[in-house]
Backbone as CSV, one residue per row, in Angstrom:
resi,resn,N_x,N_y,N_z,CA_x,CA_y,CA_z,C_x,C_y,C_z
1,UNK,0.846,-1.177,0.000,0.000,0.000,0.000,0.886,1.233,0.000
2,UNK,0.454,2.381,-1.080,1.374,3.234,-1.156,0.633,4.557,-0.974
3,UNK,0.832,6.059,-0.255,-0.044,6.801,-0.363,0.645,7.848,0.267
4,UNK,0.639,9.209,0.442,0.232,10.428,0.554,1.405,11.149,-0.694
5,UNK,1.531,10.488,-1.680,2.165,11.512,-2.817,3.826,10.217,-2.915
6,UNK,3.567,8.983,-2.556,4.795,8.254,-2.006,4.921,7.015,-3.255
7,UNK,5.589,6.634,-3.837,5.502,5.298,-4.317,6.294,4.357,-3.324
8,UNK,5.648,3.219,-3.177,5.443,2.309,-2.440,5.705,0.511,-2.949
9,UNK,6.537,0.268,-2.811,7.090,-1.339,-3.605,7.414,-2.080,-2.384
10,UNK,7.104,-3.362,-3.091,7.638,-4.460,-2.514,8.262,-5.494,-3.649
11,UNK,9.345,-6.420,-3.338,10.122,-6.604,-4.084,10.613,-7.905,-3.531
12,UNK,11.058,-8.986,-4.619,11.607,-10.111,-3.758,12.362,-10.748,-5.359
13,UNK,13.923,-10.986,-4.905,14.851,-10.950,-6.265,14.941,-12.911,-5.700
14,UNK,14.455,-13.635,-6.895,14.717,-14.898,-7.286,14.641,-15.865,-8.706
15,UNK,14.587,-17.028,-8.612,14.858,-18.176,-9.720,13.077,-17.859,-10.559
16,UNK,13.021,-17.136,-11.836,11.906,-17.454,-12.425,11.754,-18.513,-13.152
17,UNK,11.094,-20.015,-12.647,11.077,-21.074,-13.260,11.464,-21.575,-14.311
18,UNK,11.713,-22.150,-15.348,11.736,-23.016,-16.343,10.828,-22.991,-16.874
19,UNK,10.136,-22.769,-18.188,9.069,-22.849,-18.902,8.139,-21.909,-18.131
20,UNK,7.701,-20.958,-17.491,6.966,-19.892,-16.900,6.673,-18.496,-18.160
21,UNK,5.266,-18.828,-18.405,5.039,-18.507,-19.276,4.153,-17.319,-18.764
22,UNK,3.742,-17.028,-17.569,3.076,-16.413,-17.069,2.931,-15.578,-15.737
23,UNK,3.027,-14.501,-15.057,2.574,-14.108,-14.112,1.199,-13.715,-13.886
24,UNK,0.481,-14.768,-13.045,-0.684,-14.129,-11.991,-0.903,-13.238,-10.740
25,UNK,-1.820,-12.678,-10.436,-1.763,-11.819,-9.335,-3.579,-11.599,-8.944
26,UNK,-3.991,-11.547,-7.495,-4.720,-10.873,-7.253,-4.696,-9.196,-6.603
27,UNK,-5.469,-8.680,-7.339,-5.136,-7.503,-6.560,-6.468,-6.367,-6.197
28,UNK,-6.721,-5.691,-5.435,-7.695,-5.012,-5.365,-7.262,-3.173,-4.789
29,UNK,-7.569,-2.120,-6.052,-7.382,-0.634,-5.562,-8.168,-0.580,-4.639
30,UNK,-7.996,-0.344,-3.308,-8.770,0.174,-2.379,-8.289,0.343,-0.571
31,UNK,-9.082,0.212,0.349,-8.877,0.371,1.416,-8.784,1.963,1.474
32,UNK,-10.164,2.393,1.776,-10.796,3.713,2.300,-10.345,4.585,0.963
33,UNK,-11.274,3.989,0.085,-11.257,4.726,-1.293,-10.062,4.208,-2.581
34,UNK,-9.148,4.096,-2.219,-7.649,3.855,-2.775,-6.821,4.854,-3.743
35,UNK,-7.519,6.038,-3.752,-7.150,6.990,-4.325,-7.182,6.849,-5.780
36,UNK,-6.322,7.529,-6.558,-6.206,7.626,-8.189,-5.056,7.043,-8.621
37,UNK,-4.393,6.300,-7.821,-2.853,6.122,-8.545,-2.992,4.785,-9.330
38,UNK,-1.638,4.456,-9.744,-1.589,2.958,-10.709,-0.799,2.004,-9.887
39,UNK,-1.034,0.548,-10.137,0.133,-0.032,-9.654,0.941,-0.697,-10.939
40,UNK,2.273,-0.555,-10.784,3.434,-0.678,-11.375,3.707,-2.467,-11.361
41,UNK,4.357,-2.834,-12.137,4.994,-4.107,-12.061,6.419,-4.219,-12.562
42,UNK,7.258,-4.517,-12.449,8.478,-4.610,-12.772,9.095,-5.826,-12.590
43,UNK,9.781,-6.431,-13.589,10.969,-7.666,-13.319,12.015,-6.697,-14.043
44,UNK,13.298,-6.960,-13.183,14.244,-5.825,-13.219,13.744,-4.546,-13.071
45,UNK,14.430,-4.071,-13.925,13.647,-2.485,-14.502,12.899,-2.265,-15.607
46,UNK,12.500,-3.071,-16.151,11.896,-3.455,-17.500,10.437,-3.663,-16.657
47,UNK,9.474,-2.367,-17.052,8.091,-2.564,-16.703,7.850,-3.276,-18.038
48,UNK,6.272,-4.500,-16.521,5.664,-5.807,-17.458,4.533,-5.265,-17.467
49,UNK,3.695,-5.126,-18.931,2.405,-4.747,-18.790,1.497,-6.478,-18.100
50,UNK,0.142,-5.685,-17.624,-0.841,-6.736,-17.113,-1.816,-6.409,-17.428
51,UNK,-3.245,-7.664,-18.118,-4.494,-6.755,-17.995,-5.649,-7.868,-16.735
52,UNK,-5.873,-7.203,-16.900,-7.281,-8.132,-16.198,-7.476,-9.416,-16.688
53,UNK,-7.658,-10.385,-16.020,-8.107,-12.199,-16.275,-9.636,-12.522,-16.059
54,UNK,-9.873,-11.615,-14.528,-11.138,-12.066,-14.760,-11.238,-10.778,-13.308
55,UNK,-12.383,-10.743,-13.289,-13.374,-10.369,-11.782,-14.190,-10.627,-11.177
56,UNK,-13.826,-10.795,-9.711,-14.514,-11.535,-8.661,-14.949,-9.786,-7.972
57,UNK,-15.906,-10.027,-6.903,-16.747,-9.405,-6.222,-15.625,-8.893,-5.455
58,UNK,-14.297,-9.188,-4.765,-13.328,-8.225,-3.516,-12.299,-8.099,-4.320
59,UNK,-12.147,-8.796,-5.902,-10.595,-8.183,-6.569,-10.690,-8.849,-7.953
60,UNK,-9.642,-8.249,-8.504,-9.371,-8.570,-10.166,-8.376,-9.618,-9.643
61,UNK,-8.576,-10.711,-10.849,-6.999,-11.548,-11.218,-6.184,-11.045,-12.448
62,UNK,-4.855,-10.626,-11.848,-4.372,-9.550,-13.103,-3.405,-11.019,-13.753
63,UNK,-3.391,-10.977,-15.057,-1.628,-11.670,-15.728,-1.432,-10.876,-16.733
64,UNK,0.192,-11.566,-16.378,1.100,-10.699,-17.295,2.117,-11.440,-17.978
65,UNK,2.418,-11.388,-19.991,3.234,-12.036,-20.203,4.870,-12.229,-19.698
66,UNK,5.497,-12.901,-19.647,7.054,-12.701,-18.479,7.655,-14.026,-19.140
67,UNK,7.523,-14.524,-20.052,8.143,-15.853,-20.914,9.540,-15.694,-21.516
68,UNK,9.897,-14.058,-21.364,10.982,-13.919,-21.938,12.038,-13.598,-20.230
69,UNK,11.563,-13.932,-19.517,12.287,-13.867,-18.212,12.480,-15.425,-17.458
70,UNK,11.946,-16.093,-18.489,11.786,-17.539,-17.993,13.396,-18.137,-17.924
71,UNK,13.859,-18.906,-16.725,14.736,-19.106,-16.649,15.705,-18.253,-15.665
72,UNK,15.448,-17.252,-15.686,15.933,-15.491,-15.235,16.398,-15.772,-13.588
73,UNK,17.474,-15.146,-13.102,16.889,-14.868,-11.729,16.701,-13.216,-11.756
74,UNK,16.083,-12.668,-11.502,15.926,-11.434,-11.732,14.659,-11.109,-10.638
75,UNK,14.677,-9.564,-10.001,13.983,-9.412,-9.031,12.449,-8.891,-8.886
76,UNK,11.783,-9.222,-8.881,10.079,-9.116,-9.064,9.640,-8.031,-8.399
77,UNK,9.299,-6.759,-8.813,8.643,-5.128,-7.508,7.292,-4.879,-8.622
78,UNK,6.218,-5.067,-7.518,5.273,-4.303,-7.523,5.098,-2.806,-6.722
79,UNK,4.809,-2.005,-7.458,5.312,-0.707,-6.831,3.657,0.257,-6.857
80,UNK,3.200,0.494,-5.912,1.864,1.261,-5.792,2.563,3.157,-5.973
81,UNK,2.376,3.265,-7.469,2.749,4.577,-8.225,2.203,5.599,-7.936
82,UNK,3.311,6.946,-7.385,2.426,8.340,-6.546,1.589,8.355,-7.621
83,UNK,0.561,9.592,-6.958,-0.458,9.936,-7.433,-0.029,11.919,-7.415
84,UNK,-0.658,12.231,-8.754,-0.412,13.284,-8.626,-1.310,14.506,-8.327
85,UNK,-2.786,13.556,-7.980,-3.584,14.486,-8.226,-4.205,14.175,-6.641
86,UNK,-4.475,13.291,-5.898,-4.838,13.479,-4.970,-3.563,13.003,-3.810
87,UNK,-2.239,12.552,-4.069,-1.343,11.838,-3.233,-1.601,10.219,-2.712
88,UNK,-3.178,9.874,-3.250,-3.495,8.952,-2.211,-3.078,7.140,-3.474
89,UNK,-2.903,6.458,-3.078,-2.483,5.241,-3.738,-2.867,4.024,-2.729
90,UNK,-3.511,3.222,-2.572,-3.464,1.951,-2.015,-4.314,0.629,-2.814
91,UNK,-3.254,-0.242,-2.682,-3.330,-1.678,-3.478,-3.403,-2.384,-2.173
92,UNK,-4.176,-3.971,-2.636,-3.557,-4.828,-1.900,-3.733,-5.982,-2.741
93,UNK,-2.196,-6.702,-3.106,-1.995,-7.727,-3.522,-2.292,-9.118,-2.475
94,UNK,-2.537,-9.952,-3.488,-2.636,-11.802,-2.871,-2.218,-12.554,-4.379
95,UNK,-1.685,-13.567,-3.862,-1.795,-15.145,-4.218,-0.930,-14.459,-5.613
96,UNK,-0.140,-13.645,-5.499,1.081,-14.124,-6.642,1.793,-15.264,-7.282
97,UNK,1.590,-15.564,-8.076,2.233,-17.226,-8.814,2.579,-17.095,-10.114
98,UNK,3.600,-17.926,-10.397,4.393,-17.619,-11.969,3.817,-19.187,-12.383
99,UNK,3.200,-19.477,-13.616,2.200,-20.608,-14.662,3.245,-20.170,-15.952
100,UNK,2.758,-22.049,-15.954,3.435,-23.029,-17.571,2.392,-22.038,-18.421
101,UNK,0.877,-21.621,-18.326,0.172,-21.490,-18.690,0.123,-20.051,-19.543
102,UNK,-0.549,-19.741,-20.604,-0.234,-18.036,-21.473,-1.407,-17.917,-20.878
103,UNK,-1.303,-16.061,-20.856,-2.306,-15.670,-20.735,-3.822,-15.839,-21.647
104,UNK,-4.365,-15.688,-21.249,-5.812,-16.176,-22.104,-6.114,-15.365,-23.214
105,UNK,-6.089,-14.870,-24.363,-6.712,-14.094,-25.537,-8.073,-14.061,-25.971
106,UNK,-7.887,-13.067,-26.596,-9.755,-13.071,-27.454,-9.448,-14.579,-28.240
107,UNK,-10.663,-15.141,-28.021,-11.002,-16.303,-28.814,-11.511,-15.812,-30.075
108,UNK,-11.169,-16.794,-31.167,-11.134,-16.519,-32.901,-12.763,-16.405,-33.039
109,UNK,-13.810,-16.724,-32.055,-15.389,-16.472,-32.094,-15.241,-14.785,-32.247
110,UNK,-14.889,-14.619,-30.976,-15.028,-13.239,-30.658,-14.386,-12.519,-31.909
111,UNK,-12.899,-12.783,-32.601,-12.300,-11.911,-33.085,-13.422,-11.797,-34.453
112,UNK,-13.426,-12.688,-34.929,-14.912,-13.029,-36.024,-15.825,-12.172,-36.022
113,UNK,-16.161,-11.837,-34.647,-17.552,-11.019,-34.456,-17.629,-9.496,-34.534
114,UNK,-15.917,-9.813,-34.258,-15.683,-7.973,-34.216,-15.435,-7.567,-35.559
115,UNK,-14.874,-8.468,-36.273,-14.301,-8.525,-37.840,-15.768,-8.360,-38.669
116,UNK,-16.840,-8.851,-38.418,-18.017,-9.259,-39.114,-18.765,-7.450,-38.974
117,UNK,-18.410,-7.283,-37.836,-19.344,-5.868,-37.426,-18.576,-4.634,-37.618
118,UNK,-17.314,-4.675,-38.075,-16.521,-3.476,-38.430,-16.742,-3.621,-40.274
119,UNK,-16.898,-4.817,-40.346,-17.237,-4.694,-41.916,-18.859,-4.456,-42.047
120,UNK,-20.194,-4.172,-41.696,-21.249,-3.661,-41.832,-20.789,-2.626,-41.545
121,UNK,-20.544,-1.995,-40.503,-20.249,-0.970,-40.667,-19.936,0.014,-41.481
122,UNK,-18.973,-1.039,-42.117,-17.894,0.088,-43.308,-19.079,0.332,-44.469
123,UNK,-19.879,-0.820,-44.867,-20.673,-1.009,-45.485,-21.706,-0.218,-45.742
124,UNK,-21.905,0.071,-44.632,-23.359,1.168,-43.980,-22.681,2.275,-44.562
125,UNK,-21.887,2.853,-43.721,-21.661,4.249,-43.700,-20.084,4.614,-45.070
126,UNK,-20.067,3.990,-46.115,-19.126,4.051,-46.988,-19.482,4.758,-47.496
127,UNK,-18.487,5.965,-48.871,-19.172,6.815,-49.405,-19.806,5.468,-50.673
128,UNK,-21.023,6.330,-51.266,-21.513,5.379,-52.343,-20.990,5.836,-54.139
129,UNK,-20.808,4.667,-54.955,-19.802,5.224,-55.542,-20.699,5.198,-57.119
130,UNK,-20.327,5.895,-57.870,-21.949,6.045,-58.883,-21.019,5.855,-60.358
C-alpha cells in the first residue's frame, strides 16, 4: 500500500522457473477509497504490462506475459505509483504465482464477431460510388 504523494514497492529478487510462461496476481485498488494512482509491475527495470483475467466481487486476477524472463533470476517489484492528483495510492496484492500457462486471448469467435461488425459498418456508412 502506497499513499500520501509516495511510491510504495515491494520486491523479492529470485529463480523465475523453467518454462513460466506467465505471471498471476490478485489484486484489489482500495482500502478507504484507494485513491487515483496505478500499480506498477516490474521484473528488473523493464516494466511488465498486465491486464485483467477475470473479476470476482473483492478483486481482479491480473496476468502478465514474463516468458521472456523464464529461466531469469531477476527481481520481481510491484510498486503502488504516486499519485499526482490526490497523493493517495493503495493496493492490496494476494496469491502471486508464476504458470506453464499463457495468458488467455480473445477467442477466434469473438475476433470473427468484431471482424463481421466493423465490416457492416464500413458497409453502412461508406461513401456510395456512382
Amino acid at each position: 500500500t502506497g499513499n500520501y504523494n509516495t511510491t510504495t514497492s515491494i520486491s523479492q529478487a529470485g529463480l523465475i522457473p523453467v518454462g513460466t510462461q506467465s505471471l498471476f496476481f490478485d489484486a484489489q485498488k482500495g482500502f478507504g477509497g484507494g485513491g487515483d494512482g496505478n500499480l506498477g509491475v516490474f521484473i528488473g527495470t523493464q516494466d511488465v504490462p498486465f491486464t485483467p483475467v477475470a473479476t470476482y466481487p473483492n478483486y481482479t486476477l491480473y496476468g502478465a506475459n514474463i516468458s521472456a524472463w523464464s529461466g531469469d533470476t531477476e527481481e520481481l517489484t510491484f510498486s503502488a505509483l504516486a499519485s499526482s492528483m490526490t497523493g493517495l495510492n493503495n493496493w492490496t496484492l494476494d496469491d502471486i504465482s508464476f504458470s506453464p500457462a499463457a495468458i488467455p486471448e480473445a477467442s477466434p469467435l469473438v475476433l470473427t464477431g468484431v471482424g463481421g461488425l466493423l465490416f457492416a459498418l464500413y458497409r453502412r456508412f461508406a461513401p456510395k460510388r456512382q
